[in-house]
ZAMARFI-593966 format. One line per 4 residues: for each residue y, x, z of C-alpha. Coordinates in nm, 2 decimals. Each point is the difference from the previous one (the first is absolute). Layout:
N
Y X Z ~ ... .
//
This chain:
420
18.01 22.31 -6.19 ~ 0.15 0.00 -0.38 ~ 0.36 0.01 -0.07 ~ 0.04 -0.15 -0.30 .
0.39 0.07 -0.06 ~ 0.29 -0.02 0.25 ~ -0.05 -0.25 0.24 ~ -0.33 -0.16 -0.16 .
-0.34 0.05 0.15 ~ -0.37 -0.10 -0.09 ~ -0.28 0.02 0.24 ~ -0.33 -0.11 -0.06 .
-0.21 -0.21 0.30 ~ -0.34 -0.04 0.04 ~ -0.13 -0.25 0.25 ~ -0.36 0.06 0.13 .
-0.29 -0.26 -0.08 ~ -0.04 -0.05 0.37 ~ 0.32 -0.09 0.04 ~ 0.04 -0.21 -0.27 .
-0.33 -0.19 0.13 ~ 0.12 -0.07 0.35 ~ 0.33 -0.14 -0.13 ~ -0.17 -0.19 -0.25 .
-0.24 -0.19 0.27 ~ 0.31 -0.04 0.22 ~ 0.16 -0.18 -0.28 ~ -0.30 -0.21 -0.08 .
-0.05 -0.10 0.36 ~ 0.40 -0.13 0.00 ~ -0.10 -0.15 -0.34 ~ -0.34 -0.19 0.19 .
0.18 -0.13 0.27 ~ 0.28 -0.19 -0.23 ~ -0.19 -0.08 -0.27 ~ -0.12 -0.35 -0.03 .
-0.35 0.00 -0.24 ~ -0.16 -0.30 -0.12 ~ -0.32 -0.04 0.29 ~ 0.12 0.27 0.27 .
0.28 -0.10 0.25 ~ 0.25 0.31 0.02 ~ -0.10 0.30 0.12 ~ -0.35 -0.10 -0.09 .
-0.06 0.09 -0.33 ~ -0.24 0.32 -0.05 ~ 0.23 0.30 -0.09 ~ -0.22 0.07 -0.32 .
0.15 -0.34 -0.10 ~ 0.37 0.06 0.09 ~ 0.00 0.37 -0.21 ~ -0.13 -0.17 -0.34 .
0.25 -0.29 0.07 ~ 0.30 0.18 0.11 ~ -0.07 0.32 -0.17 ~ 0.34 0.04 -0.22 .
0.18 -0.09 0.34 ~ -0.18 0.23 0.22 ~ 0.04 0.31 -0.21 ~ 0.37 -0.05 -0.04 .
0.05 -0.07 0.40 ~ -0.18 0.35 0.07 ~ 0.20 0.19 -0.26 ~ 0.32 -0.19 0.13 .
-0.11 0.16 0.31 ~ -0.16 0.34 -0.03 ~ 0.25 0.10 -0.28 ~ 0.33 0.06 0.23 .
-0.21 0.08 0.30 ~ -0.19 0.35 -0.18 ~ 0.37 0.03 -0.21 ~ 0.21 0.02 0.33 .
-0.25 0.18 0.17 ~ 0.00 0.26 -0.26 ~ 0.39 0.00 -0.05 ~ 0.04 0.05 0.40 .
-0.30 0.28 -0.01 ~ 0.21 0.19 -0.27 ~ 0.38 -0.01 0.17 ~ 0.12 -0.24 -0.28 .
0.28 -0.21 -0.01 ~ -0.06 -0.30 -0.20 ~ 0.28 -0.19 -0.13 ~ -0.04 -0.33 -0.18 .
-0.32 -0.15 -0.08 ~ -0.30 0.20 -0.17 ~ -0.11 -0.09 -0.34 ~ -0.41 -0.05 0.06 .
-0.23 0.10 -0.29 ~ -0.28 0.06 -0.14 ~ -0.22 -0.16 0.28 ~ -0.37 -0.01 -0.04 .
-0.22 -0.19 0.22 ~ -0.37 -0.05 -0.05 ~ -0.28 -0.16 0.26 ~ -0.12 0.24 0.21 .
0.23 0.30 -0.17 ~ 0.29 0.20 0.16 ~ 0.37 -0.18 -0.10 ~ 0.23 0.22 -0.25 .
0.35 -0.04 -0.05 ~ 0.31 0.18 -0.08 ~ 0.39 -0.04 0.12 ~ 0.31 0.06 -0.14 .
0.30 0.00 0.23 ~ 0.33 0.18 0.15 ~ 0.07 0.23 0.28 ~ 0.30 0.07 0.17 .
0.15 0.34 -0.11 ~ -0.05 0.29 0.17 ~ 0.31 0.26 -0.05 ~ 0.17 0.26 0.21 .
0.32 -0.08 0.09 ~ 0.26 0.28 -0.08 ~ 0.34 0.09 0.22 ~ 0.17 -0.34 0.06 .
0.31 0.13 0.19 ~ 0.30 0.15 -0.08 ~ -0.05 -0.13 -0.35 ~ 0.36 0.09 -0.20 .
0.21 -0.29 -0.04 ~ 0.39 -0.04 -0.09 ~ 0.12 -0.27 0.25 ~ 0.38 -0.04 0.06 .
0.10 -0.21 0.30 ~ 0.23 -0.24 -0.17 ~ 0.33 -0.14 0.13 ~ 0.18 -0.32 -0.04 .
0.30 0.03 -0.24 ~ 0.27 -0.15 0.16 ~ 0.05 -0.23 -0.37 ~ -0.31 -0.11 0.09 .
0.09 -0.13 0.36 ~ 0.30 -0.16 -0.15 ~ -0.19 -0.21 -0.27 ~ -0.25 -0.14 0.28 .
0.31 -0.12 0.19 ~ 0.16 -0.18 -0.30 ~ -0.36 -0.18 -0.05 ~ -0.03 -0.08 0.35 .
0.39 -0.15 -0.06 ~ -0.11 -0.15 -0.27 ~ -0.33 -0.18 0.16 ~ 0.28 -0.16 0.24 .
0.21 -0.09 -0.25 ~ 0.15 -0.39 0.00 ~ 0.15 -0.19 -0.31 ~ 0.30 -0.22 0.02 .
0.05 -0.26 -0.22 ~ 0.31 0.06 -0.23 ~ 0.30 -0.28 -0.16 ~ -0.20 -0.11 -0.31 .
0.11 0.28 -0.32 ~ -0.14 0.16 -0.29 ~ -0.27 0.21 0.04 ~ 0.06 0.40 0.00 .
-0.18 0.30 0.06 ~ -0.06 0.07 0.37 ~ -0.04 -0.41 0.05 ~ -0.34 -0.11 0.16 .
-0.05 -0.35 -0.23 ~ -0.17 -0.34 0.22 ~ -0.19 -0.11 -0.30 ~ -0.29 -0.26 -0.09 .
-0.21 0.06 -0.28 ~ -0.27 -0.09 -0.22 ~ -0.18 0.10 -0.32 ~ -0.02 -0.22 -0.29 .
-0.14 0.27 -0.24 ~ -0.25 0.35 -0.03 ~ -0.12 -0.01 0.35 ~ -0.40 -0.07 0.02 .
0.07 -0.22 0.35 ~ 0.33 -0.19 0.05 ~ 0.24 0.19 0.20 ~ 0.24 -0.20 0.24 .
0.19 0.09 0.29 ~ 0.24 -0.19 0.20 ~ 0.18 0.30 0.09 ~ 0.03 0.36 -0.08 .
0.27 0.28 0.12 ~ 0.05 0.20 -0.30 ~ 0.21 0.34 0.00 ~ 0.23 -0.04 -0.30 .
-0.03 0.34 -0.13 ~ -0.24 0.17 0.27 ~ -0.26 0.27 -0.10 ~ -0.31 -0.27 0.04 .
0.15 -0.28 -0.17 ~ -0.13 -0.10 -0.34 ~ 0.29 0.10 -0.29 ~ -0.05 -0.39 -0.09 .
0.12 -0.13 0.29 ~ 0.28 0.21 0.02 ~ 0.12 -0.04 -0.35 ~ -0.03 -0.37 -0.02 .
0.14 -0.07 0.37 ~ 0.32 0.25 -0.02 ~ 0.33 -0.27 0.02 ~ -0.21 -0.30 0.05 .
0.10 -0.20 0.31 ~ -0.12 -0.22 0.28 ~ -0.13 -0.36 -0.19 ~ -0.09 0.18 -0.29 .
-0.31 -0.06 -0.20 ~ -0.13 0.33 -0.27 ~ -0.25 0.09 -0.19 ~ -0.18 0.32 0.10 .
-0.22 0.24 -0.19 ~ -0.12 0.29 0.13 ~ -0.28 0.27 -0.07 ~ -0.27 0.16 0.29 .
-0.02 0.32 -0.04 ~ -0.36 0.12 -0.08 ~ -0.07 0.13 0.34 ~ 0.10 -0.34 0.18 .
-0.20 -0.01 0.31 ~ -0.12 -0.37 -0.12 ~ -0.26 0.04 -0.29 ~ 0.07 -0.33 -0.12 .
0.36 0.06 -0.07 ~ -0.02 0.38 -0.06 ~ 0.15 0.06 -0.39 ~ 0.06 -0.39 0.00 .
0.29 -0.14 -0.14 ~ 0.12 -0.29 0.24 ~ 0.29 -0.25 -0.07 ~ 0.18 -0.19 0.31 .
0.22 -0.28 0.04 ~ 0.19 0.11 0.30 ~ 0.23 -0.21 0.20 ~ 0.27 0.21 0.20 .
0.07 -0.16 0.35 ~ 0.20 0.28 0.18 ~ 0.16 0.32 0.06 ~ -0.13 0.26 0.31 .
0.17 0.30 0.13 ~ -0.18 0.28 0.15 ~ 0.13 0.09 0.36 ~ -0.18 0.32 0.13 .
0.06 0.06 0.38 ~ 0.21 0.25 0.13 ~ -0.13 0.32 0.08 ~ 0.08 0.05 0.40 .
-0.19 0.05 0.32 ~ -0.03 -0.37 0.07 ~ -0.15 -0.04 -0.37 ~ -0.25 0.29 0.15 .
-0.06 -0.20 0.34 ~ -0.12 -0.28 -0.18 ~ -0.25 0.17 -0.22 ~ -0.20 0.12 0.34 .
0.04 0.23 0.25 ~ 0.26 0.18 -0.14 ~ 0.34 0.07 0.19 ~ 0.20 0.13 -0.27 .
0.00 0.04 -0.38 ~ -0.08 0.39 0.02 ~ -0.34 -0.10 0.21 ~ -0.07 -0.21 -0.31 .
0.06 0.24 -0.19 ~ -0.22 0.27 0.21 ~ -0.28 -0.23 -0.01 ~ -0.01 -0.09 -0.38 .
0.02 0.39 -0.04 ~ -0.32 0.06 0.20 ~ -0.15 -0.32 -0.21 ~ 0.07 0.16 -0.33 .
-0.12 0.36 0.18 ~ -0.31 -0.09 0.10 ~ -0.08 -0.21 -0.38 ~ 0.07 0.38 -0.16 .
-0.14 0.19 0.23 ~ -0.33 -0.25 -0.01 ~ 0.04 0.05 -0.41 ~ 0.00 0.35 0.02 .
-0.28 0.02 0.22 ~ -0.25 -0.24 -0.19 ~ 0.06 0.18 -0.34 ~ -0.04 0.38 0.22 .
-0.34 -0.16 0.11 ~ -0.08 -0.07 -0.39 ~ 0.11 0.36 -0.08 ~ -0.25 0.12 0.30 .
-0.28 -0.24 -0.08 ~ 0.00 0.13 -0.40 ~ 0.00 0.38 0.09 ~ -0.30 -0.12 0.21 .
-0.17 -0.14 -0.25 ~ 0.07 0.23 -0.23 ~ -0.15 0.27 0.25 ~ -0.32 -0.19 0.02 .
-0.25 -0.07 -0.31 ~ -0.29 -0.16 0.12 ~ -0.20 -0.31 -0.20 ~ 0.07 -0.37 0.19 .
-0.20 -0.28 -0.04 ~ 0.02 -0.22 -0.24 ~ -0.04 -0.33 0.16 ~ 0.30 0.13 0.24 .
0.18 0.07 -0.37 ~ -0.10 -0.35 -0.13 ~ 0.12 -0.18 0.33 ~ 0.34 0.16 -0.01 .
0.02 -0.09 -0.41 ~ -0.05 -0.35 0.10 ~ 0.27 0.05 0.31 ~ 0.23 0.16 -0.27 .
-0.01 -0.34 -0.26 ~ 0.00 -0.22 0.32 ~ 0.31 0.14 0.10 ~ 0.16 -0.03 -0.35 .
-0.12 -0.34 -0.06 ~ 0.16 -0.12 0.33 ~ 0.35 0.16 -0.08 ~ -0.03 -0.15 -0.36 .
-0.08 -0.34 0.18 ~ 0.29 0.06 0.27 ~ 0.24 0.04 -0.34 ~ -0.10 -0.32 -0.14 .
-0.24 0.15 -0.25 ~ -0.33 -0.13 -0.08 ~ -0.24 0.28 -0.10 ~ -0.21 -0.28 -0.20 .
0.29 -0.07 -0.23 ~ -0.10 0.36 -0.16 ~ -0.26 0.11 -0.17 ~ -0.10 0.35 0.18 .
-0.28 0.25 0.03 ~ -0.12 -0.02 0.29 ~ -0.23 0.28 -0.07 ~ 0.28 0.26 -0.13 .
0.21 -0.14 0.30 ~ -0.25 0.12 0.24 ~ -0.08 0.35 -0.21 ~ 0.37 0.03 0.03 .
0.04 0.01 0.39 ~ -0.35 0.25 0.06 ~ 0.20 0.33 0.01 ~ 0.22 -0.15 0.24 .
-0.29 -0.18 0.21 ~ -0.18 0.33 0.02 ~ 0.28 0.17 0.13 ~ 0.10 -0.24 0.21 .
-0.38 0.00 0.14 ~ 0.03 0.36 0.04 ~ 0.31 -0.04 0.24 ~ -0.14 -0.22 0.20 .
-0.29 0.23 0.07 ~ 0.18 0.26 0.10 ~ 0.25 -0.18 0.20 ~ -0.35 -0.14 0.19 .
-0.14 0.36 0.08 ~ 0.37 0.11 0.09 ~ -0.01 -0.28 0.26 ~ -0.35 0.08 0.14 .
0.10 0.37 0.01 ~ 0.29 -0.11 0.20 ~ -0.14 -0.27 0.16 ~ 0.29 -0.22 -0.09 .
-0.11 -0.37 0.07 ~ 0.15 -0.39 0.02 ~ 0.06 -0.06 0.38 ~ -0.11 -0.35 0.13 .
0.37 -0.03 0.09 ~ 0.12 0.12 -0.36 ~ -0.21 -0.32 -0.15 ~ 0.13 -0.23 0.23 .
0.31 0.03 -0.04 ~ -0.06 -0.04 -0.37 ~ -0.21 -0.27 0.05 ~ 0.32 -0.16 0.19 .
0.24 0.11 -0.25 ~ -0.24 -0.22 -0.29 ~ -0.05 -0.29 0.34 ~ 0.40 -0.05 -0.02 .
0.06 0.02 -0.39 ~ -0.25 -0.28 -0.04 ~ 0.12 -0.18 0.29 ~ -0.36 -0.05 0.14 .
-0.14 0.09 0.35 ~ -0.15 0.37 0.03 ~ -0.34 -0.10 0.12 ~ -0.04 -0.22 -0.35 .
0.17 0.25 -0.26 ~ -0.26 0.31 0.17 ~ -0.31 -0.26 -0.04 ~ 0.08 -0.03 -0.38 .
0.11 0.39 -0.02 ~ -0.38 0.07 0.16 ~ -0.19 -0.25 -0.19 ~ 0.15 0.11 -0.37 .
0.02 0.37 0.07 ~ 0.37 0.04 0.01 ~ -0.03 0.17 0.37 ~ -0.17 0.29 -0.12 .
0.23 0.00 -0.32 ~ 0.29 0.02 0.27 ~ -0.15 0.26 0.23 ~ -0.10 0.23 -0.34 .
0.37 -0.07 -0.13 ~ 0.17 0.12 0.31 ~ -0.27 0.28 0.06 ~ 0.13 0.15 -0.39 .
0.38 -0.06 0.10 ~ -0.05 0.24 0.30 ~ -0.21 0.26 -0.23 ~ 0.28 -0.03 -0.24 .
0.25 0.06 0.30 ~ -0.19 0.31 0.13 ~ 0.02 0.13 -0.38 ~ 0.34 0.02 -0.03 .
0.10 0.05 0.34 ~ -0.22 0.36 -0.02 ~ 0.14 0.04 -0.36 ~ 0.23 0.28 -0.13 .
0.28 -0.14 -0.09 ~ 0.23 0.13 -0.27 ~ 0.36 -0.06 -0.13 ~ -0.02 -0.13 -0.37 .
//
């Protein structure tokens, strides 16, 4: 066995003569019987015949075969993990003559793993500032908010504006809208609008210009300069609903405004606490990898480049941004995320021998539910959305997903925790 560096091996394979003979008139009997020669009816044909005609096809249906069947044998004789696909080489084949080849290919890392409990962390159990409890309530007061139409006035700050509009110049694809509630002076409302629309009144007609900020979450208006003509129709007031227990009552099962209040408080808890934990699990998961140097494969590396770009690519797409439109190095992008990968690789290496050494699994009941959870988002029956999970892989993505959530769980939940 010759480690060449890291995870790399090479091996070289010999295949006896007598067992490259009997493969060989195996193949050429499959060859006889489908073969259909000029004179001979199939299966007829005298095997001298069927080498000299088939001989290019023979040779290649033996090595097809006797290739992975000595290079698995030999892999499983040594206690080698394989991972990916071997790189086949140097094969010689000659009549009557032992086979020769060599392999490249990846194993699965060997490493002992070092003290995984009680790994120092500083954790603080957060607690829900009482500003913060008050803010949710005003937006759930707000999300219930009506508007009543007002007498017909100028236009002032504080005025929700009933407008219809429609570009006439800058905008790559006309603009029009019969009716738009704009905040005359609010915090998300274009400066153009509110410049241009202060003091005009119901039955007015103006001309509006305004200017997207760069970051505009359109890319085709983003840093645009857009003008409008903008007909003002009406006047809205904002009524928010009054804070009592029957305001409460109607939100759910809520008896007074302080149970609200109690319950919004355990929501905003249990988003901190959640916080907290995930980036204590980061903390735990880098002094883990940083306790444990050991080569990873490389095909493992490459896969999780190309989950890295996949994932950036979709949020670029998600923001309206089309990868194409730039002209990028796809090469130096890749290079770029290897450090990373290789870490990341590392990590989830670990976190698998933590989980065997703990024997910490996916229960049936654990997938199903999850496979439930996915059934009701999509709005399709269970049976159908667990055939499609099955067929495409996504059930043992689940099972491996919930098995690392657990690891990560155990981690922190046997961690040291210390105040910052």
């Amino acid at each position: 066995m010759a480690l060449v560096e890291g995870c790399k091996h090479e091996l070289e394979f010999l295949i006896p003569a007598q067992a490259v003979e009997e493969e060989t008139n195996k193949v050429t009997e499959q060859f006889r019987q489908k073969a259909h020669l000029k004179g001979f009816r199939a299966g007829k044909a005298p095997l001298s015949l069927i080498r000299s005609s088939y001989r290019g096809d023979i040779r290649q249906k033996v090595l097809e075969t006797l290739l992975p069947r000595f290079f698995d044998a030999k892999v499983q004789e040594d206690g080698l993990k394989v991972v990916g696909q071997p790189n086949i080489k140097d094969v010689h084949f000659h009549d009557g003559a032992d086979v020769h080849f060599k392999a490249d290919f990846e194993v699965f890392p060997e490493f002992e793993l070092s003290e995984y409990k009680g790994v120092e962390v500083v954790y603080t159990e957060p607690t829900a500032p009482e500003e913060d409890v008050e803010k949710r309530i005003e937006e759930i007061r707000d999300s219930k908010a009506t508007y009543a139409n007002v007498d017909p006035r100028p236009l002032a700050d504080g005025d929700y504006a009933v407008i219809s509009l429609e570009s006439i110049a800058g905008a790559e694809e006309p603009i029009k809208s019969d009716e738009v509630q704009v905040l005359i002076g609010g915090p998300e409302t274009l400066p153009g609008f509110t410049e241009n629309l202060t003091g005009a009144a119901p039955g007015e007609e103006r001309e509006v210009s305004v200017t997207y900020p760069e970051d505009y979450g359109s890319p085709k208006l983003a840093g645009k300069s857009v003008t409008f003509k903008v007909q003002v129709n009406g006047v809205r007031r904002k009524e928010l609903p009054e804070l009592n227990d029957e305001f409460a009552q109607d939100l759910g099962d809520f008896r007074t405004v302080d149970e609200l209040k109690d319950a919004v408080r355990k929501s905003i808890f249990a988003q901190l606490q959640g916080e907290a934990v995930r980036v204590a699990r980061d903390k735990i998961v880098d002094k883990l990898v940083d306790a444990h140097e050991f080569p990873v494969p490389g095909v493992f590396v490459d896969r999780q480049i190309e989950n890295r770009v996949e994932q950036r690519l979709r949020a670029l797409a998600q923001d309206g941004v089309d990868p194409r439109s730039f002209n990028l190095d796809w090469d130096k992008i890749r290079e770029a995320q290897r450090d990373q990968a290789i870490r990341e690789v590392r990590a989830s290496l670990i976190l698998g021998r933590v989980a065997d050494r703990e024997a910490i699994v996916a229960t049936n009941e654990e997938v199903d539910k999850e496979v439930d959870r996915i059934a009701r988002q999509e709005r399709e029956m269970v049976t159908v959305v667990r055939k499609k999970l099955l067929e495409n892989g996504s059930l043992d993505r689940i099972a491996s997903h919930i098995q690392t959530e657990k690891t990560l769980n155990f981690l922190f939940e046997n961690a040291t925790k210390t105040a910052e």
